[in-house]
C-alpha positions as CSV (number, residue, x, y, z in Angstrom):
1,X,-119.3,113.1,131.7
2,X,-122.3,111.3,131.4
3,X,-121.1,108.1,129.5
4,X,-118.1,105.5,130.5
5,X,-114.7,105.6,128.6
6,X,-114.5,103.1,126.3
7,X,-111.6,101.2,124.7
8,X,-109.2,103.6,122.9
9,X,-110.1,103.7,119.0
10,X,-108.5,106.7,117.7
11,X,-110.1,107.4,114.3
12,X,-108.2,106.9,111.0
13,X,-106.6,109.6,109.8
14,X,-104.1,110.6,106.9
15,X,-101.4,112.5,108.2
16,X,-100.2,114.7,105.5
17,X,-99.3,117.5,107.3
18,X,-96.0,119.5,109.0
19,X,-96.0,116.1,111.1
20,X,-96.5,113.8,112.9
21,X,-96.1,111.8,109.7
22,X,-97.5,108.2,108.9
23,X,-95.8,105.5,110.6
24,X,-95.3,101.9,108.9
25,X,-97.1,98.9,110.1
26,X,-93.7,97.4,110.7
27,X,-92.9,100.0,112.9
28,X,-96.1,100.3,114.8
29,X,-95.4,96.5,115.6
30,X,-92.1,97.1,116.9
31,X,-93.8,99.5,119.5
32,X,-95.8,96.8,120.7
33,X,-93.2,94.6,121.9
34,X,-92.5,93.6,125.3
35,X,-90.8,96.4,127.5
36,X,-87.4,95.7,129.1
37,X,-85.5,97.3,131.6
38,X,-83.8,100.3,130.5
39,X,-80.3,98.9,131.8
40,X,-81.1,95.4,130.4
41,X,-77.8,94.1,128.4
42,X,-80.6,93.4,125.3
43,X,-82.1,96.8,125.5
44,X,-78.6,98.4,125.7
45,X,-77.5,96.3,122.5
46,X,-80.5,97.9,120.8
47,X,-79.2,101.4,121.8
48,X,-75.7,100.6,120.4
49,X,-77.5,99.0,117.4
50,X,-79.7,102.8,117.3
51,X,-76.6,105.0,117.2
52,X,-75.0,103.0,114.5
53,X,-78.2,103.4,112.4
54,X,-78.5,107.5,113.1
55,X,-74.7,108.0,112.3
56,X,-75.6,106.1,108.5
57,X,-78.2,108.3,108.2
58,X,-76.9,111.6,109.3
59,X,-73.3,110.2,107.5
60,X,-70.8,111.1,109.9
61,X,-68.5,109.4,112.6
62,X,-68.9,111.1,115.3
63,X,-69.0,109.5,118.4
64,X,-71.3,111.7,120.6
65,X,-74.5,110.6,118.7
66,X,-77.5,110.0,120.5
67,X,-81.3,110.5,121.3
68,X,-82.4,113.1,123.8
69,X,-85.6,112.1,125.3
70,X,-88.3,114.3,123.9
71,X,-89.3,115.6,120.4
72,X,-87.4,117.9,118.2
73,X,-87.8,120.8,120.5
74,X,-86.2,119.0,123.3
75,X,-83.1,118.9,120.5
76,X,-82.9,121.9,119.6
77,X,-83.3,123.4,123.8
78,X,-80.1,120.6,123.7
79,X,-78.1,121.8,121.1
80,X,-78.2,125.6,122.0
81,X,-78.4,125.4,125.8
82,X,-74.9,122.5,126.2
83,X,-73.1,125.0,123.4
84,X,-74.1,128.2,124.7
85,X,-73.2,130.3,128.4
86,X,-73.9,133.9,129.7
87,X,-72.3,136.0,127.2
88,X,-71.6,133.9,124.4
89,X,-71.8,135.4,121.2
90,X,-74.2,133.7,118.6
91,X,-75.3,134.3,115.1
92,X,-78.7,133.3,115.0
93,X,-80.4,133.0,111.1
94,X,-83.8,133.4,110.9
95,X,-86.2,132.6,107.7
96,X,-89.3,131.3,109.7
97,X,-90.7,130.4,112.9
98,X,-88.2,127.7,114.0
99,X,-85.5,130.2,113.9
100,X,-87.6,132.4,116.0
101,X,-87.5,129.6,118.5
102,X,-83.5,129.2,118.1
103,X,-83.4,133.1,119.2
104,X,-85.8,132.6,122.4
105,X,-83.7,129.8,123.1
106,X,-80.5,131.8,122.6
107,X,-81.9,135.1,124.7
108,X,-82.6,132.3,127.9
109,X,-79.1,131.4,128.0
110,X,-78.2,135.0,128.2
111,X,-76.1,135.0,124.7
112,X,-75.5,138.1,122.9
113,X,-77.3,137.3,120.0
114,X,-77.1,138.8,116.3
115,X,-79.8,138.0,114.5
116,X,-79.6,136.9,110.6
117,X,-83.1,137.7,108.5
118,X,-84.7,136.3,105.8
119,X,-87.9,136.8,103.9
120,X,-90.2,133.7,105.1
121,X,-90.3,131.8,102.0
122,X,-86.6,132.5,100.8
123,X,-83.4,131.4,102.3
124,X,-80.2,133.1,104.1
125,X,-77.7,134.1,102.0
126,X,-74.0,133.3,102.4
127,X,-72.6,137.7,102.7
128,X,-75.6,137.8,105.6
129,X,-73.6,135.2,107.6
130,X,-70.1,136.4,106.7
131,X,-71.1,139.8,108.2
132,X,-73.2,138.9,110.8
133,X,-69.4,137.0,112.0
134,X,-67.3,140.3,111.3
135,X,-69.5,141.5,114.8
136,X,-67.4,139.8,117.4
137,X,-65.9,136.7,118.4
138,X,-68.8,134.8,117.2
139,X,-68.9,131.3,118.9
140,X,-71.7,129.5,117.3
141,X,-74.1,130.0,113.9
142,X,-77.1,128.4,114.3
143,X,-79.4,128.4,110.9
144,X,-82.9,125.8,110.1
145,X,-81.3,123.0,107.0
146,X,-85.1,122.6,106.5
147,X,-87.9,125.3,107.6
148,X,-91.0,123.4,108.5
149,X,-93.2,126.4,108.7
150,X,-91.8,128.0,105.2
151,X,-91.0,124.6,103.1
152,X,-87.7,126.4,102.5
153,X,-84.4,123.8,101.9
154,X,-81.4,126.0,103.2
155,X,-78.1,125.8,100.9
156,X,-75.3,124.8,103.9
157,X,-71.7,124.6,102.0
158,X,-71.0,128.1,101.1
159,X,-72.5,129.2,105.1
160,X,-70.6,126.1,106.4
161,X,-67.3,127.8,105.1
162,X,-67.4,130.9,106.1
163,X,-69.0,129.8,109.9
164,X,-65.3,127.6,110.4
165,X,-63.4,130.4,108.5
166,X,-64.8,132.4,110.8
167,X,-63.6,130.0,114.1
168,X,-67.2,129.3,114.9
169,X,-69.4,125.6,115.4
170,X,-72.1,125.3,113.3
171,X,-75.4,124.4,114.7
172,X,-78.2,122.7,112.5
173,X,-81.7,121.8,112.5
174,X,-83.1,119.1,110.1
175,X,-85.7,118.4,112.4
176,X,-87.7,118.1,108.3
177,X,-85.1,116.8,106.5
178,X,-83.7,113.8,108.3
179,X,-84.5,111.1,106.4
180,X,-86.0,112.8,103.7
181,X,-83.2,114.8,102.4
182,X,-79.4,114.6,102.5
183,X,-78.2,116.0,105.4
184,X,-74.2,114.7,105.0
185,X,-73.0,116.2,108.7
186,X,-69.5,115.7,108.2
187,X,-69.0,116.3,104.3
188,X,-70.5,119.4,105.6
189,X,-68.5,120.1,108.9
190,X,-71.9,120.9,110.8
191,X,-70.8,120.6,114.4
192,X,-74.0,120.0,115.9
193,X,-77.2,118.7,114.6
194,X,-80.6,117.8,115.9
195,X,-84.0,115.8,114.8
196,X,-87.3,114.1,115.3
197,X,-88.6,111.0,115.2
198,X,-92.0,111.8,114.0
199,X,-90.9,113.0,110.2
200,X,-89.1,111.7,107.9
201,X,-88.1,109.2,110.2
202,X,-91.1,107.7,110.0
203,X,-91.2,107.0,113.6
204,X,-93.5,108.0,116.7
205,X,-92.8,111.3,118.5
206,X,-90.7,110.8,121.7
207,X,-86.9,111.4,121.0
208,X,-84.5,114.2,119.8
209,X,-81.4,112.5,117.3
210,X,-78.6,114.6,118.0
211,X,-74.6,114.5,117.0
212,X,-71.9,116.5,118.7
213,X,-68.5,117.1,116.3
214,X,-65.2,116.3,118.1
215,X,-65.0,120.4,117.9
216,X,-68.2,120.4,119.4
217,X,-67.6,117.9,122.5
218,X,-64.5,120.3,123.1
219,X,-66.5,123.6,123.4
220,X,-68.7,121.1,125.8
221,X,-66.1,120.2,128.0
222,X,-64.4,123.4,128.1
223,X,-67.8,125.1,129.7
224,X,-67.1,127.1,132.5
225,X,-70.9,126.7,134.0
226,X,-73.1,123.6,134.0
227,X,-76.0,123.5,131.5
228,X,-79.0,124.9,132.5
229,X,-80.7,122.0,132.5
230,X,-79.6,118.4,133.5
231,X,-82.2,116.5,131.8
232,X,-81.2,117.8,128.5
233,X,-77.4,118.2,129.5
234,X,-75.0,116.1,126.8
235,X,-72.5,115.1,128.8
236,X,-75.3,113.3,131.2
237,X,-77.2,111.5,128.6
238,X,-73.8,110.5,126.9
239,X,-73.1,108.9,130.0
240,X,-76.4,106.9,129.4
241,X,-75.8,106.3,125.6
242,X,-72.3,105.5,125.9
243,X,-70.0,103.1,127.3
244,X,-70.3,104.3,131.1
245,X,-74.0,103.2,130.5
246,X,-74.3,105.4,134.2
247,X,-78.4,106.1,134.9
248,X,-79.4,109.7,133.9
249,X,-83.4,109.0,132.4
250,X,-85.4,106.2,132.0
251,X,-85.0,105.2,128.8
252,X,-88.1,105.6,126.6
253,X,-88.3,102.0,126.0
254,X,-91.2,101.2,123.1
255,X,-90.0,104.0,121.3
256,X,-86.4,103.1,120.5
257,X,-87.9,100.2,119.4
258,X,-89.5,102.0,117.0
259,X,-86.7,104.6,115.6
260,X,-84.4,102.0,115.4
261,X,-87.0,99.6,113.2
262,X,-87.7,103.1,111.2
263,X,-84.2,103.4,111.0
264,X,-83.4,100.1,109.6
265,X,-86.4,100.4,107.0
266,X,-84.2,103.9,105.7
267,X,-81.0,101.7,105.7
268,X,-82.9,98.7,103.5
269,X,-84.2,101.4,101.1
270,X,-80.8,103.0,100.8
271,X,-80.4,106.7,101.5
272,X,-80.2,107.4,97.4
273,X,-83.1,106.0,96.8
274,X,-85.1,107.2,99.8
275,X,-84.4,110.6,98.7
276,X,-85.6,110.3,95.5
277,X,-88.5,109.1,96.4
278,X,-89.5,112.4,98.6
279,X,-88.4,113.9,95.6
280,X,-90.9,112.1,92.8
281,X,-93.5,112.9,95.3
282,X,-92.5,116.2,95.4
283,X,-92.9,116.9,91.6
284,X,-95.8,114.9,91.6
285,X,-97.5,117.1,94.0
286,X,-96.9,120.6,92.9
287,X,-97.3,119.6,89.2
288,X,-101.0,118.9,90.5
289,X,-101.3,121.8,92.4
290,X,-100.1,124.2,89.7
291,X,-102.1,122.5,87.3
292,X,-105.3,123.1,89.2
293,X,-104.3,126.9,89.4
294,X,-102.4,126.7,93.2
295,X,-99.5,129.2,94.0
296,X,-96.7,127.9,96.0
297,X,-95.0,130.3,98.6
298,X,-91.4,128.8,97.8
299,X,-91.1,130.7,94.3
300,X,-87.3,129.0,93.7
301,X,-87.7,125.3,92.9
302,X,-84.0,125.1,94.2
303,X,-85.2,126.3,97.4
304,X,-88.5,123.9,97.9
305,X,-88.3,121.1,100.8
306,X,-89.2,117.9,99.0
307,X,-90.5,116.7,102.1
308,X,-93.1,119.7,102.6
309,X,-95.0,122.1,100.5
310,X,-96.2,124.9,101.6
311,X,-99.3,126.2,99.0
312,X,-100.7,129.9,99.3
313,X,-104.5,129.4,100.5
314,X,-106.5,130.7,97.2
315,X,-108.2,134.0,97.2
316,X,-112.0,133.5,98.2
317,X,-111.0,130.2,100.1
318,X,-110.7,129.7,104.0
319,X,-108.1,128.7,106.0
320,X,-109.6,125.8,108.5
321,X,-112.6,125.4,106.8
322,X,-111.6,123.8,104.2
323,X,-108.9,121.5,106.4
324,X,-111.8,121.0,108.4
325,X,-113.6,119.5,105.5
326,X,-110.6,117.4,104.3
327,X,-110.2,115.6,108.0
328,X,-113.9,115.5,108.0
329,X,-114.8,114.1,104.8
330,X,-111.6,112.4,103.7
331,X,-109.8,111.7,107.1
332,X,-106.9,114.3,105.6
333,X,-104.7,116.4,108.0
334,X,-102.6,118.8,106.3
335,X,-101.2,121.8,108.2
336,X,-101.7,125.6,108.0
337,X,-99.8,128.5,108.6
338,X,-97.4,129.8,111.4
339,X,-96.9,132.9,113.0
340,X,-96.8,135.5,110.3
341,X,-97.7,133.2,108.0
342,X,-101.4,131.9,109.6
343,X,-104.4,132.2,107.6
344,X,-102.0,132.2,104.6
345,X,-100.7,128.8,103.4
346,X,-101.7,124.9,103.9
347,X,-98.5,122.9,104.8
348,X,-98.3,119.3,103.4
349,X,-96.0,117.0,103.8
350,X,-95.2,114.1,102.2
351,X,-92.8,112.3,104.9
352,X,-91.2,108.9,105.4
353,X,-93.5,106.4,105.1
354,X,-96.6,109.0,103.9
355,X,-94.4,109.9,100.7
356,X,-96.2,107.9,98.2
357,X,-97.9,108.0,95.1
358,X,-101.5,106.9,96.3
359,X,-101.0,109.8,99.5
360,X,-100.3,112.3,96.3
361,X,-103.2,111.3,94.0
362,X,-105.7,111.0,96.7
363,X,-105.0,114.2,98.2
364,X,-105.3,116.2,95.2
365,X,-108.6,114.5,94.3
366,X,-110.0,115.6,97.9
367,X,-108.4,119.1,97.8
368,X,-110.3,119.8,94.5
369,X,-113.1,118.7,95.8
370,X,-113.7,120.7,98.9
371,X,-112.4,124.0,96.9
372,X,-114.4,122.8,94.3
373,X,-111.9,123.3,91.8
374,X,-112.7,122.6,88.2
375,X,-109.0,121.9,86.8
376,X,-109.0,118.9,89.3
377,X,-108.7,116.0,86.8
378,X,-106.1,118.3,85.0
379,X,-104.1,118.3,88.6
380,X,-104.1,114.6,88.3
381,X,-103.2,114.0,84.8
382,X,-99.9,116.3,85.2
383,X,-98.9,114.5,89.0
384,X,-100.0,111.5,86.8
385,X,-97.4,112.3,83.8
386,X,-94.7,113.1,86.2
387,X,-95.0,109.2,87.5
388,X,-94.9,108.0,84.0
389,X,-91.3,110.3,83.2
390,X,-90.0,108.0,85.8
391,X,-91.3,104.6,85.0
């Protein structure tokens, strides 16, 4: 390099893509504050203080909720890898890339693995799962609650029933719809669940929420081999998060600051209210984007993730062009495909603290823009009109 590093400046960017998501200046502040020690009787308080706030928003009791340190693939390697042992049978439904990942996962720990497919764009249906369980003696059913790489919202209850009638744990990813959208662990009975920070949390990247079901603590504990891997091991970080407070990690200081600040912002909006919010936004958005002539991939309005929307690229348009133009010119990151999927669709989303009115309005206004779209002031009169139903 022929110049010195200077002072870090990362430019400003909108970040209405699959995530990271926008992070409140309240929260960025808590990140700033002084480090303690990770064994510190204040710091500890603050964890204590952390899995109180994750149990209100994920609505359940159960005890074995906590962060493993990492993002939300670190929980999902966690949840599949402390449930699952050579030769464990798992149903494993797939309806986009994440439950691709859930299958690698699955194959590493030497499970037999059935596999439950969905068109990307649509959801699993309820007879798939009831099937897949009539194979064997099925021990867990893992399924995506919100598809980042799709924008598809998976209906739980019915699958929920038929997983316990079944005798099997249910294992969840909301990794997009934490915070965002209800997730109601135990009205549901989902046995174990993971997240990130860095969505609908509204929080930095750096840990994995997860929460273990007394039924899933049990299947734990009854293992008859260690988990692969003792980083990501339960039963060692629970010894870190609860009241044995025994050393497994250094705890990632700065940033449980930050979840549980984000946390306490979701609990001061209420989770009703939050909701609706990602909701409104939601409408907003795709009333605009249909009104300027855009096709959505999620045809069901049932099925579409209020936190992301995933929009079919328009015929004559280019993928990373024109998301190249919208960071370039407007300081704009939204997402674009996955896997099957690339070259196809944009993915935004509209996530904790980025789901707001101005984040809607402004994006439209630069998306017409670089497609040069004509129907652009129709876009924002209908995400416009949607605003005024509510007022």
């Amino acid at each position: 390099m022929t110049q010195p590093f200077g002072t870090l400046c990362p430019s400003p960017r909108l970040l209405l893509g699959p995530g990271p998501s926008p992070i409140s200046p309240r929260v960025l502040r808590a990140c700033s504050a002084p480090l303690l020690g990770y064994l510190d009787p204040e710091y500890l308080t603050l964890m204590d203080e952390t899995q109180e706030l994750l149990r209100f928003v994920f609505e359940t009791q159960n005890t074995w909720t906590a962060c493993a340190p990492g993002t939300g693939m670190a929980g999902m390697e966690a949840a599949l890898i402390n449930l699952l042992e050579p030769g464990d049978e798992v149903v494993v439904c797939v309806h986009g890339a994440f439950g691709e990942r859930m299958v690698e996962i699955a194959r590493r720990c030497d499970a037999r693995i059935t596999r439950v497919d969905a068109e990307w764009g649509g959801a699993i249906q309820p007879e798939q799962v009831a099937d897949a369980c009539k194979a064997g003696r099925i021990k867990v059913v893992a399924i995506v609650h919100a598809e980042t790489s799709t924008g598809v919202l998976q209906p739980l209850e019915e699958i929920s029933t038929i997983v316990h009638g079944a005798g099997a744990l249910l294992l969840v990813d909301c990794v997009t719809s934490l915070g965002g959208v209800p997730v109601k662990l135990d009205e549901r009975r989902i046995d174990v669940v993971y997240s990130g920070t860095q969505k609908c949390l509204g929080s930095p990247p750096s840990l994995a929420p997860l929460s273990f079901s007394p039924a899933a603590v049990e299947a734990y504990k009854a293992r008859k081999t260690p988990v692969q891997s003792f980083y990501l091991d339960m039963g060692q970080i629970w010894r870190y998060w609860g009241p044995e407070r025994a050393y497994h990690q250094t705890g990632m200081i700065n940033m449980l600051y930050a979840l549980r600040e984000a946390l306490l912002e979701i609990k001061e909006e209420g989770l009703e209210a939050r909701y609706a919010r990602h909701r409104r936004n939601q409408q907003a958005l795709i009333a605009g984007l249909e009104a300027m002539g855009l096709e959505l991939l999620v045809e069901d309005p049932r099925l579409r993730l209020p936190s992301l929307t995933t929009v079919k690229v328009p015929e004559g348009a280019e993928d990373k062009p024109i998301r190249g133009r919208l960071l370039r010119d407007y300081g704009i990151e939204i997402g674009g495909g996955l896997g099957r999927l690339a070259g196809k669709i944009w993915r935004i989303g509209l996530m904790g603290y980025g789901s707001q009115r101005a984040n809607v309005m402004l994006l439209l206004a630069a998306l017409g823009d670089v497609l040069e779209n004509e129907r652009v002031a129709e876009g924002l009169a209908a995400a416009a009109a949607i605003y005024e139903e509510g007022e």
